[in-house]
VONU-591122 format. One record per residue (C-alpha): residue in three letters; z, y, x; chain; residue number from 1. Coordinates in steps of 0.001 Angstrom, whole numbers. Example, Ala and Ser with C-alpha at 12.3 -4.5 7.8 and 13.67 -1.06 7.14 Angstrom:
// VONU-591122
Ala; 7800; -4500; 12300; A; 1
Ser; 7140; -1060; 13670; A; 2
***
This chain:
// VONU-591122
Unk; 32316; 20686; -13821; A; 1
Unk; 29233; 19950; -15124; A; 2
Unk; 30122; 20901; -18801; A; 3
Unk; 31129; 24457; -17060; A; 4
Unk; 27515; 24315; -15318; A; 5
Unk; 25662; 23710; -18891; A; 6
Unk; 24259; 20829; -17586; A; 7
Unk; 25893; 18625; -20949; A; 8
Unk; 24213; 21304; -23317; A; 9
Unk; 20807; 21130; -21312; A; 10
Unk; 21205; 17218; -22105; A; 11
Unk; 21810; 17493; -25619; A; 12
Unk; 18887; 20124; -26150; A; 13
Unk; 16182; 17439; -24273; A; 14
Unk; 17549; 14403; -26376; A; 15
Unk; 18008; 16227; -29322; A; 16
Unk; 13446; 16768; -29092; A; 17
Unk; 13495; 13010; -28535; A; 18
Unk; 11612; 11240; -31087; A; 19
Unk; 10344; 7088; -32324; A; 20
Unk; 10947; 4626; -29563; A; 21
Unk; 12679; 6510; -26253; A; 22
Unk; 12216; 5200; -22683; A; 23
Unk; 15160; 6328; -20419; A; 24
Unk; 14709; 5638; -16770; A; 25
Unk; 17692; 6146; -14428; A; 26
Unk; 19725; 5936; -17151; A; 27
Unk; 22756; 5992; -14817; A; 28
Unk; 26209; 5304; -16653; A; 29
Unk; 24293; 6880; -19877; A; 30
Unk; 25388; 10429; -20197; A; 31
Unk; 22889; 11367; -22168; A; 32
Unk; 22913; 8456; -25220; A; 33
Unk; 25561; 9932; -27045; A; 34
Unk; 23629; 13288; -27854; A; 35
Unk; 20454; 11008; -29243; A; 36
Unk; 19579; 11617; -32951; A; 37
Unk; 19642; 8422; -34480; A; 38
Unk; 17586; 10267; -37430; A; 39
Unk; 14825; 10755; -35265; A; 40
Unk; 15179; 7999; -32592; A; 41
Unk; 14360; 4443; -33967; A; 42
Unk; 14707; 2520; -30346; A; 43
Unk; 15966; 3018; -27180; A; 44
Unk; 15136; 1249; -23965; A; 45
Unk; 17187; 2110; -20944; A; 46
Unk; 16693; 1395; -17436; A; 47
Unk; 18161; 1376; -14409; A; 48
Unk; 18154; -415; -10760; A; 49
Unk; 22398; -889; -10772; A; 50
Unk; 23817; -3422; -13052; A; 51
Unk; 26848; -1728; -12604; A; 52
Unk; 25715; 1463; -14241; A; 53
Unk; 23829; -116; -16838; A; 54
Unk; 26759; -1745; -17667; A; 55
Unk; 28804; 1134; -18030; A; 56
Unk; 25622; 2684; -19691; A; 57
Unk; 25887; -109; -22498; A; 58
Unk; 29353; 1041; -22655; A; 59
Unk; 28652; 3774; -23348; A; 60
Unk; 25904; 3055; -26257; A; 61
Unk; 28302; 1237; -27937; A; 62
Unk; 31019; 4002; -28342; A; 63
Unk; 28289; 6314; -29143; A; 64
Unk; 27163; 3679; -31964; A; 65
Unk; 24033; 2947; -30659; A; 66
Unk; 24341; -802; -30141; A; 67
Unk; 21684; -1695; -32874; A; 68
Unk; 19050; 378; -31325; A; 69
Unk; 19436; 331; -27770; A; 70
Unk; 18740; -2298; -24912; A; 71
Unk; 19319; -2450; -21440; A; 72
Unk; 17095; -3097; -19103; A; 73
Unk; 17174; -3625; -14543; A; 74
Unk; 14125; -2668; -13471; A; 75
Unk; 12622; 223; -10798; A; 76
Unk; 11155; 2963; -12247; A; 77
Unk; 8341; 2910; -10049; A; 78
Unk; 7177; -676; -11407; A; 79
Unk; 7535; -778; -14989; A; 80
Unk; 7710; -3862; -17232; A; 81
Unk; 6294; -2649; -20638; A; 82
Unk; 2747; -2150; -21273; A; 83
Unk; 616; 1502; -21358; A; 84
Unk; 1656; 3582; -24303; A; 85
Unk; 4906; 2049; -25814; A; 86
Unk; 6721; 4680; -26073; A; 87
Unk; 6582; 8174; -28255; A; 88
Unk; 9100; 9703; -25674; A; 89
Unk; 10634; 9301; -21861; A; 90
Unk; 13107; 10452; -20722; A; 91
Unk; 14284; 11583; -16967; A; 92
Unk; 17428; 13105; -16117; A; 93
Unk; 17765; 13993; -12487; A; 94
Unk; 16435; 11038; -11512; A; 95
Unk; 13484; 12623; -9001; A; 96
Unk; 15460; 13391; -6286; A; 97
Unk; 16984; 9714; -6088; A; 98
Unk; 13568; 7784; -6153; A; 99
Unk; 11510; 6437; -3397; A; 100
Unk; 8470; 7693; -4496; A; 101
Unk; 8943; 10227; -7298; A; 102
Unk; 5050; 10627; -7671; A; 103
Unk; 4809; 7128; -8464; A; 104
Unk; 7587; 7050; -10947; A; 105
Unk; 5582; 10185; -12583; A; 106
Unk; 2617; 7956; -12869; A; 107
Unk; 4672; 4817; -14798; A; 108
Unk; 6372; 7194; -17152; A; 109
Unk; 3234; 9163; -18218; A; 110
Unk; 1350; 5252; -18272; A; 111
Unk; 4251; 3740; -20781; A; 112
Unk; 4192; 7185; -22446; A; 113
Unk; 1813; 6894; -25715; A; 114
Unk; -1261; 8964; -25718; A; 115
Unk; 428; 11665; -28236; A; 116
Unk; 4187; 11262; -26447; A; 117
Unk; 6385; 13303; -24648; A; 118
Unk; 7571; 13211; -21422; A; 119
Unk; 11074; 14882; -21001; A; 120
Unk; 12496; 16215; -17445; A; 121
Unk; 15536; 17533; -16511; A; 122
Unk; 15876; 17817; -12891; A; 123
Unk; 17192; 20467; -10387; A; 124
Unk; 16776; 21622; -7098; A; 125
Unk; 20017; 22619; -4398; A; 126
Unk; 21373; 25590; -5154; A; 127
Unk; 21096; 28918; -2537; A; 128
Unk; 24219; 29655; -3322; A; 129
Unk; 26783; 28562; -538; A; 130
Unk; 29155; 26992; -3204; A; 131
Unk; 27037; 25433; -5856; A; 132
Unk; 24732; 24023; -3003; A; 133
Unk; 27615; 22094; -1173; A; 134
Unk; 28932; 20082; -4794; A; 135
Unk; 25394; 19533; -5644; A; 136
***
């Protein structure tokens, strides 16, 4: 469904702007590594509060080839372990509606975000119509 909804060519359009050392919070099961550019992406740094997912997220590095470049990380979003400005890009896919306190998670990613970074959203909001709103 979601390939018929765009939502896998809106993915590959934000990564594809990623750029140096990426920060992805929520990184889920890791839909979005396999569309990173490994020409333009020299690290990536995932993190998420399941295990479980990150596991499958790993997983999911690996078949994309990503295993020299990318590491895992369990940690909250809203309480960061790396220090202000370490990354050149961040990355959020529809993460905001799932945190505690979205305004705080705003706040880490724009602190770990370096001074000349990028901070890349791709979120949603429910659907009006009847159909769309009810799978959402």
């Amino acid at each position: 469904m979601a390939q018929g909804l765009g939502i896998d060519q809106l993915r590959q359009i934000m990564t594809s702007t990623a750029r140096g050392r990426v920060l992805e919070v929520a990184v889920g099961t890791g839909l979005n590594l396999p569309y990173y550019r490994r020409d333009r992406v020299s690290q990536i740094d995932a993190v998420d509060l399941s295990p479980s997912m990150l596991a499958q997220a790993e997983q999911r590095g690996v078949e994309a080839g990503l295993q020299d470049i990318a590491a895992y990380h369990e940690m909250d979003v809203e309480q960061l372990k790396f220090r202000d400005g370490t990354f050149d890009t961040v990355v959020d896919t529809f993460g905001l509606c799932v945190f505690g306190d979205p305004v705080a998670a705003l706040r880490e990613m724009g602190r770990v975000c370096a001074t000349n970074g990028r901070v890349l959203l791709l979120e949603n909001s429910k659907s009006e119509v009847p159909l769309l709103g009810a799978y959402q």
